[in-house]
C-alpha positions as CSV (number, residue, x, y, z in Angstrom):
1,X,71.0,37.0,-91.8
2,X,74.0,37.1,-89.7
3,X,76.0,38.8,-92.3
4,X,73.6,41.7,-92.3
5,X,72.9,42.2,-88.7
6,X,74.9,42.6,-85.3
7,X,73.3,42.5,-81.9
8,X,75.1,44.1,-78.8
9,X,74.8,43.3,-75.7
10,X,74.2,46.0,-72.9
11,X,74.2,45.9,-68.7
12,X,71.1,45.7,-67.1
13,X,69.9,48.3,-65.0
14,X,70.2,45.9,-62.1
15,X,73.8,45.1,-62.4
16,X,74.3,49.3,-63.2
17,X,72.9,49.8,-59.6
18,X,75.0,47.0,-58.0
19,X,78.1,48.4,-59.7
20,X,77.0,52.0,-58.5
21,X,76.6,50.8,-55.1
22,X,79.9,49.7,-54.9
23,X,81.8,52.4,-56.4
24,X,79.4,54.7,-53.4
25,X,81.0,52.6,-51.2
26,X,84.1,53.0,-52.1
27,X,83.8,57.0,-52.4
28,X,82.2,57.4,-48.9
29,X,85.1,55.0,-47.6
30,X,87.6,58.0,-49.4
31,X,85.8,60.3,-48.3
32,X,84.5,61.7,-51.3
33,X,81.5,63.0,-52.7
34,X,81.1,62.3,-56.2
35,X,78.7,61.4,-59.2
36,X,79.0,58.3,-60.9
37,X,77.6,57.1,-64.1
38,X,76.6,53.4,-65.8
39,X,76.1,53.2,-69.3
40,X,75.0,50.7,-71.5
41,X,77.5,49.4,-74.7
42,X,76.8,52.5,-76.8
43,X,77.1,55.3,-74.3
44,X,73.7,56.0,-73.3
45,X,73.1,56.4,-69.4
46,X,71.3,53.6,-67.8
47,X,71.9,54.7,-63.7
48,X,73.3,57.5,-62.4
49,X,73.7,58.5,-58.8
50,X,74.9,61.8,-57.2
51,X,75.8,61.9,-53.6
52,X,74.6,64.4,-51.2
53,X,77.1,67.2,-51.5
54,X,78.4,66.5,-54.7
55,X,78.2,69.2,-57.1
56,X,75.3,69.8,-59.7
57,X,77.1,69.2,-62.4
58,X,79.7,66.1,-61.5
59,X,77.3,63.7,-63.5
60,X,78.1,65.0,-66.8
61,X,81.7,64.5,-66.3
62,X,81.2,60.8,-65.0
63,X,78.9,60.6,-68.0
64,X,81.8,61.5,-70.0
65,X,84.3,59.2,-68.9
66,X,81.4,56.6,-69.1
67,X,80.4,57.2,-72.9
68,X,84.3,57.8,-73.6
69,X,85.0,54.7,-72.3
70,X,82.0,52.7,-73.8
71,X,83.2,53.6,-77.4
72,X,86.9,53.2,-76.8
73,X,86.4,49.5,-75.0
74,X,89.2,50.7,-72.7
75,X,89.8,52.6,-69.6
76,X,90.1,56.4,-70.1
77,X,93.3,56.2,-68.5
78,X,94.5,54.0,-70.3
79,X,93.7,55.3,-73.6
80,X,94.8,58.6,-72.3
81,X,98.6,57.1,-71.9
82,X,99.0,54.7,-74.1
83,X,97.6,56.4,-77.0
84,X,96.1,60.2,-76.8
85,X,99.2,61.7,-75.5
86,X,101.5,59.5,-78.2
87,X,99.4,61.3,-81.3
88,X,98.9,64.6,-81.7
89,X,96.7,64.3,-84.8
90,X,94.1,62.2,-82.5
91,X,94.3,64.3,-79.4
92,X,93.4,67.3,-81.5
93,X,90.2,65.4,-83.2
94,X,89.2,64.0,-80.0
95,X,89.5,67.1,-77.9
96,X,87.4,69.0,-80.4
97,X,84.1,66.6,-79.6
98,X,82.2,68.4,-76.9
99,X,81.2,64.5,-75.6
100,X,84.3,62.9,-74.9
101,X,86.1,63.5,-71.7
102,X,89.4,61.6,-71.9
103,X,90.5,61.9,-68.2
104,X,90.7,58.7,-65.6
105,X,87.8,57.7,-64.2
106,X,85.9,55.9,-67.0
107,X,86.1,52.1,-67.0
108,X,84.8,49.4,-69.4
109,X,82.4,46.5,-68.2
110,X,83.2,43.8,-70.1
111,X,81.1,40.3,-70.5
112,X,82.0,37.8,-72.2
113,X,85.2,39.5,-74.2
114,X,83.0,42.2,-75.1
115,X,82.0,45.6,-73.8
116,X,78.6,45.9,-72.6
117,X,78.6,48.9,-71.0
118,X,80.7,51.6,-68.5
119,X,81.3,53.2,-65.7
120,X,82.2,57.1,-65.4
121,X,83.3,58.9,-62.0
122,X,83.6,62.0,-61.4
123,X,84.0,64.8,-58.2
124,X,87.1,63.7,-57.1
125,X,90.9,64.3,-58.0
126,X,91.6,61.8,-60.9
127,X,93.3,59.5,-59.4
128,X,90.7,59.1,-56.9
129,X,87.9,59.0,-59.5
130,X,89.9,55.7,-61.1
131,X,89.9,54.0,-57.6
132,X,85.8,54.5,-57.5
133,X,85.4,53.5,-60.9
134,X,87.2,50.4,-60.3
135,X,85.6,49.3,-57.3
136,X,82.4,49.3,-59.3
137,X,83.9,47.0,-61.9
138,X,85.1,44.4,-59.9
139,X,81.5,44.6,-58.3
140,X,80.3,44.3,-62.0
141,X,82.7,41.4,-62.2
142,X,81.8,39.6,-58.9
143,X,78.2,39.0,-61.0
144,X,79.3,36.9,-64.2
């Protein structure tokens, strides 16, 4: 059977709201006011938190960078450099999907060499977003 069938593992919802909490943290320390999105390995949300003041409409960016990031097992950054901007053929495919959002702010979470879910912030500038999205990893991280 294992031939013909592949499991995945996913975050739980209570390590989602651990890493959320962090990356809140971090955003009230910057004094920011952001969404910020968990998802499991395949993209679909499992914890979401807007703060007070944030816009209506932040979470779907930070869901976004979250599901971008999910599929790409990479940081959005990251693929963004390295990759997006070195291929023209690619950045023109990608850019046409209405649910990828290839700026920074969306982060793996890995387990285990494998990714198991992401993180996606968004309300901030950019750079900004990455430093939020981070802090939520290496909460994420402190848990293995």
């Amino acid at each position: 059977m294992p031939d013909r069938v592949r499991r995945q593992d996913h975050v739980t919802y209570a390590a989602a709201m651990e890493a959320i909490n962090a990356g809140l943290e971090k955003a009230a320390k910057l004094g920011m006011r952001i969404a910020i999105v968990v998802t499991d390995a395949n993209g679909g949300m499992v914890a979401l938190a807007r703060m007070d003041g944030a816009s209506m409409n932040t979470y779907k960016g930070a869901l976004g960078k979250a599901t971008s990031s999910a599929s790409l097992g990479r940081s959005t950054e990251d693929f963004l450099e390295n990759r997006l901007k070195k291929d023209e053929a690619l950045w023109r495919a990608i850019s046409s999907n209405p649910d990828s959002f290839i700026v920074p702010g969306g982060y793996p979470l890995i387990a285990e060499g494998r990714t198991v879910g992401a993180v996606g912030v968004s309300g901030g500038r950019h750079e900004d977003d990455s430093q939020v999205a981070r802090a939520a990893v290496e909460r994420f991280e402190q848990l293995a």
